[in-house]
Structure formats: C-alpha cells, structure tokens
N, C-alpha and C positions, 0 to 999 in steps of 0.2 A: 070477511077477514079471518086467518085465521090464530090460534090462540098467542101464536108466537107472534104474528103480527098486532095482533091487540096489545099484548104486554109492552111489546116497541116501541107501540106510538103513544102507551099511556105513562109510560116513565121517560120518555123526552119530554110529552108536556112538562110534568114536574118538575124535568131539570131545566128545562127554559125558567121554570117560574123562580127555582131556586138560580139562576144565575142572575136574572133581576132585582133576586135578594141578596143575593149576595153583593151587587155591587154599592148598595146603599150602605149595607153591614161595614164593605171592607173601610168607608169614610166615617164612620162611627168613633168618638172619642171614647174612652175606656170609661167615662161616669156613665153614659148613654148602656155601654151592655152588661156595663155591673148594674145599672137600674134596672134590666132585661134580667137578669141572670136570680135578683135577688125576689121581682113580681114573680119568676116562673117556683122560686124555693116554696115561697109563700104560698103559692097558688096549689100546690102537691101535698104541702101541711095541710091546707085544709080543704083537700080534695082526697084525703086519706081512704075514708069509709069509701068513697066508690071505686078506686083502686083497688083495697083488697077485694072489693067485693066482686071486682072484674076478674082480678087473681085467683079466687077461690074458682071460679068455673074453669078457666085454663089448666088449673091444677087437677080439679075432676075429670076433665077431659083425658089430659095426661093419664094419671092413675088407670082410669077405665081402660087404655091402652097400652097397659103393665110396664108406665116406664119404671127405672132404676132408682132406688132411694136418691143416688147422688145428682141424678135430672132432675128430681122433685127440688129437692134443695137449691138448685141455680134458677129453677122456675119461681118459686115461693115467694111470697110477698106478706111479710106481716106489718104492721102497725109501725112497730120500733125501723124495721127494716125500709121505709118508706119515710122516714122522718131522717133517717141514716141517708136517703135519694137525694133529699130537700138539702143535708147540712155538707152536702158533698157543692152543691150549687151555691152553697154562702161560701166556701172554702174559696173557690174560683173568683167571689166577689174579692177577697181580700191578698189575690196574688197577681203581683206584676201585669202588666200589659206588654205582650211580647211584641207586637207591631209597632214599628218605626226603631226598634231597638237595632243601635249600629253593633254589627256585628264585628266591624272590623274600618277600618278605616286611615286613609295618608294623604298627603299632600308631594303632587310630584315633584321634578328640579323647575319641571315647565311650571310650575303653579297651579296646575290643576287639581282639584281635590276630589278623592276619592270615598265613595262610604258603601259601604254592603251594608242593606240595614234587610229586618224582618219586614215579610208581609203574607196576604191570604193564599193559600195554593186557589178558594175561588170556592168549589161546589164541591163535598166531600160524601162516599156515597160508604156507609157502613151496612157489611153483610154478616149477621150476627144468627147467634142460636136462642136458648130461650132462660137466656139472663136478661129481666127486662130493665135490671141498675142498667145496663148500657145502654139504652133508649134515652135515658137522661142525662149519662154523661158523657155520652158523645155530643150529646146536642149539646151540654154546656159546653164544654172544654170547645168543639166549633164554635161556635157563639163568641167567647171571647178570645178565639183567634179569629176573629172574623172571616169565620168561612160557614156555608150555608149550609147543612146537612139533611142526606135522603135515607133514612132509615130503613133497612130491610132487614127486620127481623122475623123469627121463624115464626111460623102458623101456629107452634102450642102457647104462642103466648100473645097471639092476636088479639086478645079480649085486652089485656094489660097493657099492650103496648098505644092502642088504639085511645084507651082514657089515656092515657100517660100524653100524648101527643095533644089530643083536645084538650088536655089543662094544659099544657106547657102554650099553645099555639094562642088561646083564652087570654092568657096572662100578655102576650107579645103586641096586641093588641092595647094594650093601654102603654105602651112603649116608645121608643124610636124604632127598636126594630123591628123591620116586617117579619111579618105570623108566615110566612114561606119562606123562610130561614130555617125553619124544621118544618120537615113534610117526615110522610110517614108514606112506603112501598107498599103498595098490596102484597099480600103475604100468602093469599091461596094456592096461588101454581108458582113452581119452578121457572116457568118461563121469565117471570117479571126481574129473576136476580140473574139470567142470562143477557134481558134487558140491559139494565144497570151495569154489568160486568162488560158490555161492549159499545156503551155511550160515549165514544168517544169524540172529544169534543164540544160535550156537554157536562159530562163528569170527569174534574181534575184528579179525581185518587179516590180509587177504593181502599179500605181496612177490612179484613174478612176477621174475625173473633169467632172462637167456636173448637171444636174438636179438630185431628186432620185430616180427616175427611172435607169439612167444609173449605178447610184452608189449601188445601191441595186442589179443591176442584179451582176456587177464585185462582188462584197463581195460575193453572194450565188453561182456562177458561178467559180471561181477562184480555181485553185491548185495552183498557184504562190501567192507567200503571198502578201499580199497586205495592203498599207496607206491608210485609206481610209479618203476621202476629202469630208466633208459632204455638207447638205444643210443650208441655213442661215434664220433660223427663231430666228430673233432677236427682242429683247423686248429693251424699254424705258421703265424705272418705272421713274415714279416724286414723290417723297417722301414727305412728310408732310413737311418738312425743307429744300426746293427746294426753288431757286430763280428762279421766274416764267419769268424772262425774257430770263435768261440764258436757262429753261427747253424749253421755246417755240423753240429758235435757234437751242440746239440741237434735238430737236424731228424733225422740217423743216426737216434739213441737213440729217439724218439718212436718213430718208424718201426719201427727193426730190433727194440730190444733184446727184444721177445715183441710178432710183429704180431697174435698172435689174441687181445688181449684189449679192452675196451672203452675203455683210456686210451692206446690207441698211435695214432699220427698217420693223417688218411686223405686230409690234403688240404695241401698247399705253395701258400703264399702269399708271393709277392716281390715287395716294393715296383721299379719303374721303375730308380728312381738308382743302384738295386745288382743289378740282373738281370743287364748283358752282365758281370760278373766275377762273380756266385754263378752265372750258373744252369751254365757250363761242370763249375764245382768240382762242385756238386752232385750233376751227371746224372755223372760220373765215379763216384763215393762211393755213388751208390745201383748203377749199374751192378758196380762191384763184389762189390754185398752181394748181388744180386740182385734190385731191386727194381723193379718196371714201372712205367713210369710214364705217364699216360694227359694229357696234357697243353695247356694253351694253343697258340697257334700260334707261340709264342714259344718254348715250349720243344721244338716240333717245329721250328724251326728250328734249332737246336743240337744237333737227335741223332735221324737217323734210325731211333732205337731208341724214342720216344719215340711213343705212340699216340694220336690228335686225342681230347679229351677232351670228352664229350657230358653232358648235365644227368640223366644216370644216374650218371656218376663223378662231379659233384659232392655228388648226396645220399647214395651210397652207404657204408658201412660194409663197407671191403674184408675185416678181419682177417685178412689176408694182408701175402706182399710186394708188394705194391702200392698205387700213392700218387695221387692226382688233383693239378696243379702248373699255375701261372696267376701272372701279372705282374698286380701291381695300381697304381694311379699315383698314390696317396694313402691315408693311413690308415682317413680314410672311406670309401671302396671296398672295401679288405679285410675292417670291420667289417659291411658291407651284405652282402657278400657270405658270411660267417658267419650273420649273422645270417637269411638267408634259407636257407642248406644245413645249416645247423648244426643237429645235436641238443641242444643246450642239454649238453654234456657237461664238455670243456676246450677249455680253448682257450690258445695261449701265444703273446706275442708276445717276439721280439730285438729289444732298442732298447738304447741307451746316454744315450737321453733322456726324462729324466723327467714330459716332459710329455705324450710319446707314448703314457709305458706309463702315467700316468694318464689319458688318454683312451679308450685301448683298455679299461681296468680296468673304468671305468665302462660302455663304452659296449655291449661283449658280454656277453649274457644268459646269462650260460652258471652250471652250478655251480660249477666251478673256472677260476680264470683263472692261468695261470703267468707270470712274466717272468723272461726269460731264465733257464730252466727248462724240464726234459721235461717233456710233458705224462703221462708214464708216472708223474708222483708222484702223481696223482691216484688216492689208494689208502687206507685206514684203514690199513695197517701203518706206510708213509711217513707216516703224519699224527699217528702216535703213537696211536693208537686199538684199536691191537689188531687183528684179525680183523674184516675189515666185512661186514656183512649185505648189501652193494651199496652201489652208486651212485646215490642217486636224482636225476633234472632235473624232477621237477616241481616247485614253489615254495610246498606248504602242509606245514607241521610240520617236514619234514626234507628237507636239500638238501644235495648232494654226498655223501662217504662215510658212511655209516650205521656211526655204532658206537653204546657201548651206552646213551650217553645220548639217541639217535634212536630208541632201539624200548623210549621211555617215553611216556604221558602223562601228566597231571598231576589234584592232588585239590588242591583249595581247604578247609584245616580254619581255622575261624574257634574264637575259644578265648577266651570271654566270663565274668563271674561273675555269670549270672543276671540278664545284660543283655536285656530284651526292650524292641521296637521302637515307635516312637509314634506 
C-alpha cells in the first residue's frame, strides 16, 4: 500500500471507533461528562512533570530547527500553564449543558408541537499547529457537547500532545465515557490530515486552528465540511473623539499584552484631528515595549525609527512585536481600509461618541467589534464561555468565539397525537 493509502485506512479506523463513541457520548447526561471532564482536569494536575517533560523535547527539537520566538511561545508548556489546561476543563464542568436545549419552539393551529432543540454534529475532526492548550480543549469542549473528537495536531508537538491524549484517555476509563471519544492522528506525514480532511462520512466537521496557510489549505482541501477559524489581522481606529489616554492603553494592551495570538492588534489607525498629539505619545510607548512599527509617511515623519509601510504590512498578520500605523482623515476611511486588509477578526474603535462607535459597529464586517476596549477580549474565556474551540470569521452557523453551544446542531422533533397531513 502506499503512504497515502495507509493514512486512509488508518484514520477511518479511528473514525469508525470514534463514531461508536460517539454514539454512547451523544446519550450521556451532563453529571456523566462533567465526571469525565473533571477525572481528565485532575488526571493533567497530576500528570504535570511528564507533560512538561514531554514539552521540553518538542521544544528542543523546535529550537534546534530555528523556529521563531513567537512559535516557541504557542509551543511551550510550563507548570503554571498546564494547571491553567486542567482549570480550563473545570471551567467546562461548571457551564450549561447545551444538548437538548430548545432552541426555539410552537405549537401549531393543528396541535402539533414544534421544538428545535440542540444536539451532537457526531465525530469532530480538529486540524491544529503546535498549541498543544488545544489538544485539551478541544477535547473538552467535544466531550460536553457530545461529540467524539480526532485530534490532528502538528508533528513539533508530537511528544506533548501524545501524553496529553494518554492521560486525558487514562482518566476516561474510570468513566461513562469511552476512552475513543478522544483519539489522537498520527502526526508524521501530511498524508494522514489529507485523510481526515476527505473522510467523508466518517467525520461530521473539521476545525483547522493555525496560521493561513494551514487554514487555507483545510478550506481548498476538505470534502468534510468545515468552520473555518481564521487569521487575526486586527485593527485600532482612534477617532477624532477619542480620549487619548484611554486610546494609548488600549492600543499598548492589543499590541503588547501576548502579540503571538490571533486577537492582538496588527494594524493602528489614527484619525487626522488627533495624529500630531497621539502619534508622538504612541511611537514613544511602543518604542518602549519594543515594538516596530512599519508605518504611513506620517508616522515616518515623527520617528526615524519608524519603517515606510507597504500593502504586505497592511494584510499581514505579524504575531509579533510589530504593528502596521496609518493616519486616516475620516471614519469612513478607516472603515475602507479595514475592510479591505481586514480578516474579518476584531476590530476595535476609541471614540467618546456615540454615533461614531455606532457607525463603525455596523459598518466593519468583522466577528467581534470592541469599543473602547482591547481587541485582546476577543476570546471564549473573556466572553464567559469557557474554553473556546477557536475563533471563527466566516458568517454560516458560528461566528466569533466558539464555545459549546457553536459545536452543536440542531433536530427538529415534531410531537403530534396521530395527526396526519391532508
């Protein structure tokens, strides 16, 4: 056989075994996978020491093959940050059960009754990079939506994700729920996420997580339909009716407070009437923190530190310290110019007027819009949601943070006394 046929037929097995779990799962009362949910927290507490210790080689491996400070960071696994994996999995024990929840519901003129309630999409197949937090909260967040999940994350983090799965799988075993409710993809060769990406019939919905590369290949690649969880080129507008001390904090925080994730700022936008008093403050405050900044010619004239900014630093997605920065001379300029570099992710405008931040509101397409707010809250923990499965920007089923009532769909049970139709 060859390599592409191996990967085939060994990620169908899988999803065979996870559709058998999954159908046990989807009959599961919510004490049953919060007792599931709260063995797996536990079981990662104190399966700590061999996790990092599996991290730390993933990590050297990486390095040895000069990845980026900001790859090491999404790879990394400390102590603290694996008790942070565990308390994300209690978070999940203490929110709603989203299956059987009527979404909607009537009673006809005929008597018949109507209810759209929640249920499992069934076997959900995640294609991921080398964040290995998502190895476990994808499985939880599947878990108590009751759906089976096939884990395919990337090969620098094979060591990590591998214990993470044998304790999680460990723990399921003293359960209701079967230990093939989370399986874990080979991770060696490409072939196996081409697998997975055309199991159709086997796997109800892929989620790709990752850079756009990864996510561009799952969307053109895919016969399993698929959420797609995009990339975060997000903008700061400071509007002419900005309180510039409040604008500077939020613009820092977007920026600095963690630039390698998908909801941290990648692009400064400053209205005309308040450029010559922010953009000095600003470029001081980022120079401080460290951050480069690639800029209009407005802002290259206020700091030769400042690098002429080209339509690569507008579309780009630094996840770094670095920021693309441009004077705009009306609100609808800023929003044009969003909406043409923008990934549809966040977007946040500084205004003190209400009629600005309703026009910005409506008029950026984005999934989250902040006012006078980081765009760093753009996140299912911030949103009260628990653990998110990603971020989605596309606009069918589920948009912005994915928690557990986005990795549901729904049944229509009609409940009549022997009503038939005429």
């Amino acid at each position: 056989m060859s390599g592409e046929e191996l990967a085939n037929s060994a990620v169908a097995a899988l999803a065979l075994r996870s559709r058998e779990a999954a159908k046990v799962l989807a009959a599961l009362s919510r004490a049953e996978k919060d007792a599931a949910l709260s063995a797996m927290a536990n079981a990662i507490s104190e399966n700590a020491d061999a996790i990092v210790a599996a991290n730390k080689i993933d990590v050297e491996v990486a390095k040895a093959g000069g990845a980026i400070e900001q790859y090491l960071d999404r790879l990394t696994l400390t102590p603290s940050r694996v008790e942070g994996i565990a308390d994300g999995l209690r978070q999940l024990v203490d929110l709603p059960d989203p299956i059987g929840e009527v979404v909607r519901g009537s009673t006809l003129a005929n008597g018949l009754e109507i209810r759209q309630i929640r249920v499992p999409f069934g076997v959900v197949g995640m294609v991921y990079e080398a964040r290995p937090n998502v190895t476990v909260d994808a499985a939880g967040i599947c878990l108590k939506s009751g759906n089976a999940v096939l884990l395919r994350g990337s090969s620098s983090a094979a060591k990590t994700n591998e214990v993470l799965v044998e304790t999680m799988r460990a723990a399921l075993t003293q359960t209701r729920v079967p230990e093939d409710a989370i399986q874990l993809v080979p991770s060696q060769d490409r072939d196996t996420v081409t697998a997975l990406l055309t199991a159709r019939g086997l796997v109800d919905l892929v989620i790709p997580r990752g850079g756009s590369g990864l996510i561009k290949m799952v969307v053109e690649e895919a016969t399993v339909p698929v959420i797609e969880t995009g990339v975060g080129n997000c903008h700061v507008y400071i509007d002419a009716d900005a309180d510039l001390d409040k604008a500077l904090a939020i613009v820092i925080n977007s920026k600095v407070q963690r630039p390698s994730v998908c909801n941290a700022a990648e692009t400064l936008l400053v209205h005309e009437a308040v450029a010559a008093k922010f953009i000095p403050t600003v470029l001081a405050a980022f120079k401080e923190q460290n951050v480069l900044v690639h800029g209009d010619e407005n802002f290259a004239a206020a700091s030769g530190d400042v690098r002429i900014a080209t339509d690569d630093d507008w579309a780009r997605e630094y996840e770094s310290l670095e920021i693309a920065a441009k004077v705009v001379y009306s609100l609808e300029e800023a929003v044009a110019h969003i909406r043409k570099w923008g990934s549809g992710h966040t977007e946040a405008i500084v205004t003190d007027s209400i009629s600005a931040a309703h026009k910005f509101v409506i008029s950026c397409d984005s999934a989250a819009v902040m006012v006078n707010a980081s765009t760093r809250f753009t996140d299912g923990e911030q949103f009260g949601f628990g653990a998110e499965i990603g971020i989605s920007t596309q606009k069918l089923h589920a948009r912005g943070p994915m928690g557990l009532p986005e990795m549901t769909t729904t049944t229509w049970v009609v409940t009549g006394d022997g009503h038939i139709r005429a």
